[in-house]
C-alpha positions as CSV (number, residue, x, y, z in Angstrom):
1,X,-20.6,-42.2,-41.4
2,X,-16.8,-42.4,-40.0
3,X,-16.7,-38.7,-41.0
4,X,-20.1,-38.1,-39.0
5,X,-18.3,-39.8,-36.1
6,X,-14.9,-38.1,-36.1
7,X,-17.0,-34.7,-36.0
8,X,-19.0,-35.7,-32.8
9,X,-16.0,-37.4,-30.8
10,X,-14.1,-33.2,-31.8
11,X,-16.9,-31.7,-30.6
12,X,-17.1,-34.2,-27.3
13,X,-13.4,-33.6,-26.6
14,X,-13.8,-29.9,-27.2
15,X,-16.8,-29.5,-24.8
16,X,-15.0,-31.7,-21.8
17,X,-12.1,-29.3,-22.3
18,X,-14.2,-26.0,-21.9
19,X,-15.8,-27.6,-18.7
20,X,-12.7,-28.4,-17.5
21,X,-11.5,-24.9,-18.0
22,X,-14.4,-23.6,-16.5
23,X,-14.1,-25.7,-13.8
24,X,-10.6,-25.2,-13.1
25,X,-11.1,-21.4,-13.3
26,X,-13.7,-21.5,-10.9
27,X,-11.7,-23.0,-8.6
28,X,-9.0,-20.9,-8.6
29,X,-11.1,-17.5,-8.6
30,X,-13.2,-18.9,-5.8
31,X,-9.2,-19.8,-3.9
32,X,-8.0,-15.9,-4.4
33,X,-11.4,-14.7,-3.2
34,X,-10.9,-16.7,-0.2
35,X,-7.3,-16.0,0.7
36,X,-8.2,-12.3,-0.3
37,X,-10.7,-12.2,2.6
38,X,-9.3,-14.8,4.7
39,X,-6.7,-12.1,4.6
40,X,-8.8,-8.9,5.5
41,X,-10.3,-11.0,8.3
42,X,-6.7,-12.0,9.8
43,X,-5.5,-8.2,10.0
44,X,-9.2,-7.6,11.4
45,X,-8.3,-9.7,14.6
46,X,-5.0,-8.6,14.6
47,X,-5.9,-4.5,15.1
48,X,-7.9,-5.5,18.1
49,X,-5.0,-7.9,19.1
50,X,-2.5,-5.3,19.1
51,X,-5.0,-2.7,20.3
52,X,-5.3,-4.9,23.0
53,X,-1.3,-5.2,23.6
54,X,-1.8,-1.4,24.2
55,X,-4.4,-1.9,26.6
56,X,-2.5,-4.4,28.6
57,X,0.2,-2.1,28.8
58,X,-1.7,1.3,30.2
59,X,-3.4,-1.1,32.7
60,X,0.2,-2.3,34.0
61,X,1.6,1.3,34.0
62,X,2.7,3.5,36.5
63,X,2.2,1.2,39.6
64,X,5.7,2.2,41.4
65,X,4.7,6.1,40.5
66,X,2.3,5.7,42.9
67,X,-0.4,4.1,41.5
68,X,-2.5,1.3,43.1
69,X,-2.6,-1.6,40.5
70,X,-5.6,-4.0,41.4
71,X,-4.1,-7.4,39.7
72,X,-4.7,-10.5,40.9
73,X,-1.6,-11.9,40.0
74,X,1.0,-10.0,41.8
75,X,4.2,-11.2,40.5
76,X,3.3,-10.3,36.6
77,X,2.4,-6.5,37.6
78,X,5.7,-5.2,36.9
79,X,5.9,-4.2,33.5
80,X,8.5,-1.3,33.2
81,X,9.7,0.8,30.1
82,X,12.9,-0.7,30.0
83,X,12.3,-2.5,26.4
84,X,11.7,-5.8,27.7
85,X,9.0,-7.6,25.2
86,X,6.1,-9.4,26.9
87,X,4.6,-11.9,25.0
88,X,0.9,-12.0,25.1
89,X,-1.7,-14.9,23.4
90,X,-5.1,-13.6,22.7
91,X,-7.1,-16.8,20.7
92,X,-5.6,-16.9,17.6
93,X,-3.1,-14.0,17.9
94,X,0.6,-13.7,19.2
95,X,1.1,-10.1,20.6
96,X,4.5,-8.9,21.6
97,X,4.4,-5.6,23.9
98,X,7.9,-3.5,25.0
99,X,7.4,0.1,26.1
100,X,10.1,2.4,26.2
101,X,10.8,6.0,28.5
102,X,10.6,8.8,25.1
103,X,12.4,11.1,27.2
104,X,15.5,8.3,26.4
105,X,15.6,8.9,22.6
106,X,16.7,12.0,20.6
107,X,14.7,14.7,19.7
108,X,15.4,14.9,16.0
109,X,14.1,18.3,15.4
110,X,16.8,19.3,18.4
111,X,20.2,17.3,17.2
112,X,22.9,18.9,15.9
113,X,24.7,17.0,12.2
114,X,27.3,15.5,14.1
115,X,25.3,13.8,16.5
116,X,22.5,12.4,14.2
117,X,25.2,11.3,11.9
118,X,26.7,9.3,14.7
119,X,24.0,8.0,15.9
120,X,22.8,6.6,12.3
121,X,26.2,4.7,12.3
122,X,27.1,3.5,15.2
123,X,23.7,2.9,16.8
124,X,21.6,2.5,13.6
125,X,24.7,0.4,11.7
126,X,24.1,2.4,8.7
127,X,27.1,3.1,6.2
128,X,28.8,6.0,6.6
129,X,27.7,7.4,3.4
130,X,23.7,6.0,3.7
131,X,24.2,8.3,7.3
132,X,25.2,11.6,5.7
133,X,22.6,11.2,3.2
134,X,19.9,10.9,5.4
135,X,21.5,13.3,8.0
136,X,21.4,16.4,5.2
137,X,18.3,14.8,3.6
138,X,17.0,15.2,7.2
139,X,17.9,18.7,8.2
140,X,16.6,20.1,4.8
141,X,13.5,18.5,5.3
142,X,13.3,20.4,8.6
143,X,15.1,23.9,8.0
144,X,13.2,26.7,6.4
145,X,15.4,27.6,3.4
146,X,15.7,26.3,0.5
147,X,19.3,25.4,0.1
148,X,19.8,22.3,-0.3
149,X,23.6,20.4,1.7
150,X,25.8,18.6,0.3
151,X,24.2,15.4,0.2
152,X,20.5,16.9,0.9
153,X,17.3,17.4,-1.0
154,X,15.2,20.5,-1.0
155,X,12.0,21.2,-3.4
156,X,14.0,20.4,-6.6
157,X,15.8,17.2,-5.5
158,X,11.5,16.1,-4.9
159,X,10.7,16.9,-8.2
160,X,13.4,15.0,-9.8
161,X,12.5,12.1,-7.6
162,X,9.0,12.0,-9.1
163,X,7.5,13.2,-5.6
164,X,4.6,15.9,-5.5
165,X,5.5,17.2,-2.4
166,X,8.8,19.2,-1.2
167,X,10.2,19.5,2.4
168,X,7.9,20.3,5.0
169,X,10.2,23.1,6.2
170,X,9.1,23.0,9.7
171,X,9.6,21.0,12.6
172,X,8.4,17.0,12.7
173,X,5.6,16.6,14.4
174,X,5.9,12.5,14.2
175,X,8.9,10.4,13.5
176,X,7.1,8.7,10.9
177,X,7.5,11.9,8.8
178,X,11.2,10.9,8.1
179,X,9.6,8.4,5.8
180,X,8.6,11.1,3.1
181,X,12.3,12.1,2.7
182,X,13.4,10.5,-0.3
183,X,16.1,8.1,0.2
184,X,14.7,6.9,3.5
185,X,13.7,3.0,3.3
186,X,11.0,1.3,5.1
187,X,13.2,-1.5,6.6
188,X,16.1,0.5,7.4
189,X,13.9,3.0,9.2
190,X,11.9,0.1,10.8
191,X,14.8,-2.2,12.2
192,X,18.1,-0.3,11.3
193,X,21.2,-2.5,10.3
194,X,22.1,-4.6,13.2
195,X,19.9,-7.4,13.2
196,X,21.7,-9.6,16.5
197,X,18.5,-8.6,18.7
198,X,16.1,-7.9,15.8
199,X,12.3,-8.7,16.0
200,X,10.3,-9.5,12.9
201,X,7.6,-7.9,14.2
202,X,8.5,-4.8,16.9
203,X,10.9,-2.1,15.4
204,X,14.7,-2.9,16.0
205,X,15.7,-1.3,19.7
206,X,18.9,0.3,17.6
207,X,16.7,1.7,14.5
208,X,16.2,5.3,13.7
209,X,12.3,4.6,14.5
210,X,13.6,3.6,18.2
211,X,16.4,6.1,18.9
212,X,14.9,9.2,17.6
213,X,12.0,11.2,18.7
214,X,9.9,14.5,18.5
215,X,9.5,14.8,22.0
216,X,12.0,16.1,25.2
217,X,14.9,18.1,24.8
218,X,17.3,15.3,24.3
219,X,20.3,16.0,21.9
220,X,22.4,13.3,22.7
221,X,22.5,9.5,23.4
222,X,23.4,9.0,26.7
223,X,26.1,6.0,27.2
224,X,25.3,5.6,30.8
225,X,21.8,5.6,30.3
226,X,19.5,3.8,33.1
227,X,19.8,0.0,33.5
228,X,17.1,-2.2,34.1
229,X,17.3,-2.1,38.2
230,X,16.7,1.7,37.9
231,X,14.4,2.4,35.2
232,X,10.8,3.2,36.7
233,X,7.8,4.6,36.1
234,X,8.0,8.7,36.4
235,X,4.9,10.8,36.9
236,X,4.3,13.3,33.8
237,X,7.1,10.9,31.7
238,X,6.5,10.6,28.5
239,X,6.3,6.6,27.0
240,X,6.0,4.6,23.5
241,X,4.3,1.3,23.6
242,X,4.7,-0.7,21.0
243,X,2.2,-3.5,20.6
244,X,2.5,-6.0,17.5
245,X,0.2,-8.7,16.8
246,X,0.2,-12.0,14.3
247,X,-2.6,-13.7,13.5
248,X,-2.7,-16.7,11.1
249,X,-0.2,-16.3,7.8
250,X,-1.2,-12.7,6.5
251,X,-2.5,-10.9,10.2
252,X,0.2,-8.7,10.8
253,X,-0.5,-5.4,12.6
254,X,2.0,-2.7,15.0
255,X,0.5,-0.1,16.6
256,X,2.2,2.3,19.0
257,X,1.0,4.9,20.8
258,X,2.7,7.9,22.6
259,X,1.2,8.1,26.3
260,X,1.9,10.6,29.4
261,X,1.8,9.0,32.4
262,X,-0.9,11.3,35.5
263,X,-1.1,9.0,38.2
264,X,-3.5,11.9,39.8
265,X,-6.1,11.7,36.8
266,X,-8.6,9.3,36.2
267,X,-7.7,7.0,33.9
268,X,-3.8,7.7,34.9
269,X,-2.9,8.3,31.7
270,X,-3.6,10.8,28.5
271,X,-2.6,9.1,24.7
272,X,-0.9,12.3,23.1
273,X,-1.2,9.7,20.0
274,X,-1.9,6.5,18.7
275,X,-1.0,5.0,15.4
276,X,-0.9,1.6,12.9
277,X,2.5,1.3,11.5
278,X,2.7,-1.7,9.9
C-alpha cells in the first residue's frame, strides 16, 4: 500500500513538473514572438518617421534661392545645409534631420592618394596605417587593372578573404560601395574616429560617409570652407539629407537622400536618390 502511494505521489510530482515546463515555455516563446514583432512594428514607424524627416526637409528647402515658402511659422523656415541637426517628434518617434551642400565633400572617384590618405587621418581620425589601407584598398577597387598596391586588394586579395565578388573596376556610383572593400568597417565608415561631436544616430560630420562623395569635381577639402552666415541655398546645388528616426527600444531607421535643388520646377526639387542605411 505505501509502495502504491510512493508511485502516485512520483507520478504527481512528475506531471506538475511537465506543466510547469510547458508553462514556462509557453511563456517565454509567446515573449520572443512579441519582442520579435514588437520589433518589426518599431522600424515600421520609424521608415515613415525618417521618411518624414526627408519630407520636412525638401518642404523647408530652397526659400533664399528664390523660392516662396508658404509656412505659417516664419521664424522656423530657415533650414540651411550647413549641418545643423533639427530635432523633430512625430508620436512615438524622435527624428533628427541635418542636410549638407554635396558639392562640399570630395569626389572619391576624383582624389588623388595623397589627399584621400589625408583626409582619412586628419579629418576621419583614422591611424595612419588603417588610412593607407583603405586608401590603396580604395583606388584598386576603382582602377581598371588588376595590380594590386602596396597595401591594396585586387580579385585575388577577394578570394582569400572569402568574398565572391572582386573590385568593381569602375567608377562608384554611391559612397556606400566603399563598404564592399574588404577591410572597410561599418562603424568606422559610419562615424569615423573622432567621436567629440558624434551622433548615435546621424553619420559622424568628420566620417568617410560625410566627407567623401561621388558627385562634383571636388578633389580637395577646402579649409576655408563656408561658415554658417554664408552658406545658402544655390539653384541646381546638389544636397544630402540625412534623416534618422528612433522609435521605442529596437526602431532605429537613417535614410538619406541625394536631391538637386530647381527652384523653377514644380515640385522644386528632383531626388537623384534615396536610400535606408541603417
Amino acid at each position: 500500500m505505501n509502495d502504491s502511494r510512493g508511485v502516485v505521489l512520483i507520478v504527481c510530482l512528475w506531471i506538475s513538473g511537465l506543466i510547469i515546463w510547458i508553462a514556462m515555455s509557453t511563456a517565454i516563446i509567446f515573449r520572443f514572438m512579441l519582442s520579435s514583432e514588437g520589433s518589426v512594428v518599431s522600424r515600421f514607424y520609424a521608415r515613415y518617421a525618417a521618411l518624414g524627416g526627408v519630407q520636412e526637409a525638401l518642404a523647408r528647402m530652397g526659400w533664399e534661392a528664390g523660392r516662396k515658402l508658404e509656412l505659417e511659422d516664419v521664424g522656423k523656415k530657415e533650414w540651411r545645409p550647413d549641418g545643423t541637426v533639427h530635432a523633430l517628434s512625430y508620436s512615438r518617434c524622435t527624428v533628427r534631420v541635418r542636410i549638407e551642400e554635396e558639392s562640399t565633400k570630395i569626389n572619391a572617384n576624383l582624389v588623388d592618394r595623397g589627399e584621400l590618405e589625408k583626409i582619412l587621418t586628419e579629418k576621419s581620425g583614422l591611424s595612419q596605417e588603417t588610412a593607407k589601407i583603405w586608401t590603396d584598398r580604395i583606388m584598386d577597387f576603382i582602377d581598371g587593372d588588376d595590380v594590386s598596391r602596396d597595401l591594396g586588394a585586387e580579385k585575388i586579395e577577394y578570394e582569400e578573404a572569402g568574398l565572391s565578388y572582386g573590385p568593381f573596376n569602375r567608377p562608384l556610383r554611391y559612397i556606400e560601395e566603399i563598404l564592399l572593400i574588404p577591410g572597410v568597417e561599418w562603424e568606422t565608415f559610419w562615424y569615423g574616429m573622432e567621436t567629440d561631436d558624434q551622433d548615435d544616430l546621424l553619420p559622424g560630420i568628420r566620417s568617410p560617409f560625410s566627407l567623401l562623395t561621388v558627385y562634383g569635381n571636388r578633389k580637395a577639402l577646402v579649409e576655408d570652407a563656408e561658415n554658417e552666415e554664408t552658406v545658402v541655398w544655390k539653384n541646381g546645388g546638389l544636397y544630402r539629407i540625412l534623416s534618422g528616426a528612433l522609435c521605442g527600444r529596437y526602431g532605429r531607421v537613417v535614410i538619406y537622400a541625394i536631391v538637386k535643388l530647381d527652384t523653377g520646377s514644380v515640385p522644386h526639387y528632383r531626388i537623384v536618390e534615396i536610400k535606408e542605411m541603417l
